[in-house]
Residue frames as a rotation matrix with the C-alpha (Angstrom) as fourth column:
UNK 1
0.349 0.932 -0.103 2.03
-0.568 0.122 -0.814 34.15
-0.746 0.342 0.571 9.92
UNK 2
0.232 -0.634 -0.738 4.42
-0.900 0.147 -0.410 33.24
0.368 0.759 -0.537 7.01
UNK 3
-0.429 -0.855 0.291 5.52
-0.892 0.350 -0.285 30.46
0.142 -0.382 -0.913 9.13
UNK 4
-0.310 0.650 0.694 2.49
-0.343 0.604 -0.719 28.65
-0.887 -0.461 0.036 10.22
UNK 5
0.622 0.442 -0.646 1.48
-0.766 0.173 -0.619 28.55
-0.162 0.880 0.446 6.43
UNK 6
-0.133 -0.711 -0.690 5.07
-0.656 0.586 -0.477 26.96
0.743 0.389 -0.544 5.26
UNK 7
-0.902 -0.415 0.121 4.57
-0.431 0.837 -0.336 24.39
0.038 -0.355 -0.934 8.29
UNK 8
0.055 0.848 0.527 0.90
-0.486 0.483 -0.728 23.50
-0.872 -0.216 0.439 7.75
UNK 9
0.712 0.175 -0.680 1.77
-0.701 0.118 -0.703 22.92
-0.042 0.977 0.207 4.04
UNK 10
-0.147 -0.876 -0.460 4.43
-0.901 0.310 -0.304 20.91
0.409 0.369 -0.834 5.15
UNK 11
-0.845 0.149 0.513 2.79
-0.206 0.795 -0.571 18.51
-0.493 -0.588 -0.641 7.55
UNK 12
0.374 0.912 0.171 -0.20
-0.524 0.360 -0.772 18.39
-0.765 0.200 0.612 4.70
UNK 13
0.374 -0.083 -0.924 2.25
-0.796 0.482 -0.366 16.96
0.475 0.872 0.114 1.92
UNK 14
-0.324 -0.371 0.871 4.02
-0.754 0.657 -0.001 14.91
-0.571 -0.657 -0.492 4.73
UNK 15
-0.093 0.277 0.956 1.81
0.130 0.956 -0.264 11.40
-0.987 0.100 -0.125 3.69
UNK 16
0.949 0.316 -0.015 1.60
-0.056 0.120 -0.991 12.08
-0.311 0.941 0.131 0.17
UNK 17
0.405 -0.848 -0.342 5.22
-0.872 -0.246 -0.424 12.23
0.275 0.470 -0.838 -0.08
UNK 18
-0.488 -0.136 0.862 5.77
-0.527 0.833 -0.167 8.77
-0.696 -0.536 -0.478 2.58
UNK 19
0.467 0.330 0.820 3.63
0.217 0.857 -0.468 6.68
-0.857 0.397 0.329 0.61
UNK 20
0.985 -0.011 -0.173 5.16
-0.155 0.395 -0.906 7.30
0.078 0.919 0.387 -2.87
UNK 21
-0.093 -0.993 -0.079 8.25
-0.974 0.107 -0.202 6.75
0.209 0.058 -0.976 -1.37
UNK 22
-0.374 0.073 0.925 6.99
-0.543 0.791 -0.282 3.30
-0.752 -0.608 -0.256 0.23
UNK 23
0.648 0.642 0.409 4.76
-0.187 0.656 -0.732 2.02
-0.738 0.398 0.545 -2.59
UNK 24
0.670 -0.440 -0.597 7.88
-0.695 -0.089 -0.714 2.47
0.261 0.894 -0.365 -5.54
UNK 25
0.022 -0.686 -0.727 9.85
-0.665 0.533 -0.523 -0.91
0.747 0.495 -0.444 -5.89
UNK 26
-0.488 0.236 0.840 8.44
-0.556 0.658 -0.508 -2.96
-0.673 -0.715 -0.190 -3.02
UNK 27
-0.446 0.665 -0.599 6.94
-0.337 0.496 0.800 -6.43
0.829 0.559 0.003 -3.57
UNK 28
-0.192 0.201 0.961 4.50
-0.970 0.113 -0.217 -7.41
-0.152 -0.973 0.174 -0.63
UNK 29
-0.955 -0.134 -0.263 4.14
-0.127 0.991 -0.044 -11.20
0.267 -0.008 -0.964 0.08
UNK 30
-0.121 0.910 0.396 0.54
-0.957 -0.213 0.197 -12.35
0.263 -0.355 0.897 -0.01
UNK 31
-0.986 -0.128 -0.103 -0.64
-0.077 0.913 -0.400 -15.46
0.145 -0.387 -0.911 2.15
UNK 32
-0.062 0.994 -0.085 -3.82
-0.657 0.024 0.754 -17.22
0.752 0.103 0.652 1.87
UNK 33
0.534 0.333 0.777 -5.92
-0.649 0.751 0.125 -20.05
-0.542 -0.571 0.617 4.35
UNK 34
-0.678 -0.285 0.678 -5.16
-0.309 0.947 0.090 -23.51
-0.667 -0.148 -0.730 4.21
UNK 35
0.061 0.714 0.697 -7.04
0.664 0.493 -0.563 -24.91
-0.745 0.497 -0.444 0.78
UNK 36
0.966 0.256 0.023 -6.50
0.162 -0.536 -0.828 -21.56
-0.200 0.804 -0.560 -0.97
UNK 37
0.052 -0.876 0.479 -4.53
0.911 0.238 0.337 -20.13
-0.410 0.419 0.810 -3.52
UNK 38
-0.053 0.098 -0.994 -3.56
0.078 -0.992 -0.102 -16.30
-0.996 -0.083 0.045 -4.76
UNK 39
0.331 0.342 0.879 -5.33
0.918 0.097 -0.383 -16.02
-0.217 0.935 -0.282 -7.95
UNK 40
-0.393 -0.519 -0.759 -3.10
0.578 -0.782 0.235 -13.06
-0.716 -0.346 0.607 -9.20
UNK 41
-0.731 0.407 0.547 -5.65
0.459 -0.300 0.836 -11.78
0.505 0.863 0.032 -12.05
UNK 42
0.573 0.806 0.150 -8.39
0.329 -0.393 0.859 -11.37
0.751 -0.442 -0.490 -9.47
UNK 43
-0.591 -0.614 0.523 -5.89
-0.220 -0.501 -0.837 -10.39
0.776 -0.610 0.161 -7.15
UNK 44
0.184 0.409 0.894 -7.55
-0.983 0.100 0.157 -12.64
-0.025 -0.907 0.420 -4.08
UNK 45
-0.757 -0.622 -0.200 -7.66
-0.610 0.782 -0.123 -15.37
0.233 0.028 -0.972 -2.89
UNK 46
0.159 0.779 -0.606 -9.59
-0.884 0.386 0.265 -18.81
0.440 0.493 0.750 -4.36
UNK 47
0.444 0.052 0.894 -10.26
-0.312 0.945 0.100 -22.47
-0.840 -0.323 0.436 -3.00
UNK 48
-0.406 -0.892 -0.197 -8.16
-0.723 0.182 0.666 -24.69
-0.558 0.414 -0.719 -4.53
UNK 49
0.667 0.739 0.094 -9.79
-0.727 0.674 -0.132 -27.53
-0.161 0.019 0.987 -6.79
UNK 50
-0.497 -0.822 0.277 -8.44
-0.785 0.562 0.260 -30.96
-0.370 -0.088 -0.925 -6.54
């Protein structure tokens, strides 16, 4: 009984422990369409004006 507990509790922190290991000192590379740019305030991406 003891057991099943200590391995359901382990396979429920499982992804909470993977992602803050994944999200801490990465930078991801965003790419927009053809015409836009990555407005990094709004964090998206805007038609260029010309």
């Amino acid at each position: 009984m003891i057991r099943t507990v200590l391995t359901a509790l382990i396979l429920a922190a499982a992804p909470a422990v993977a992602s803050a290991e994944c999200s801490r000192g990465h930078q991801q590379a965003m790419t927009c369409a053809d015409g836009m740019v990555w407005d990094k305030d709004a964090k998206t991406c805007t038609a260029t004006t010309s």
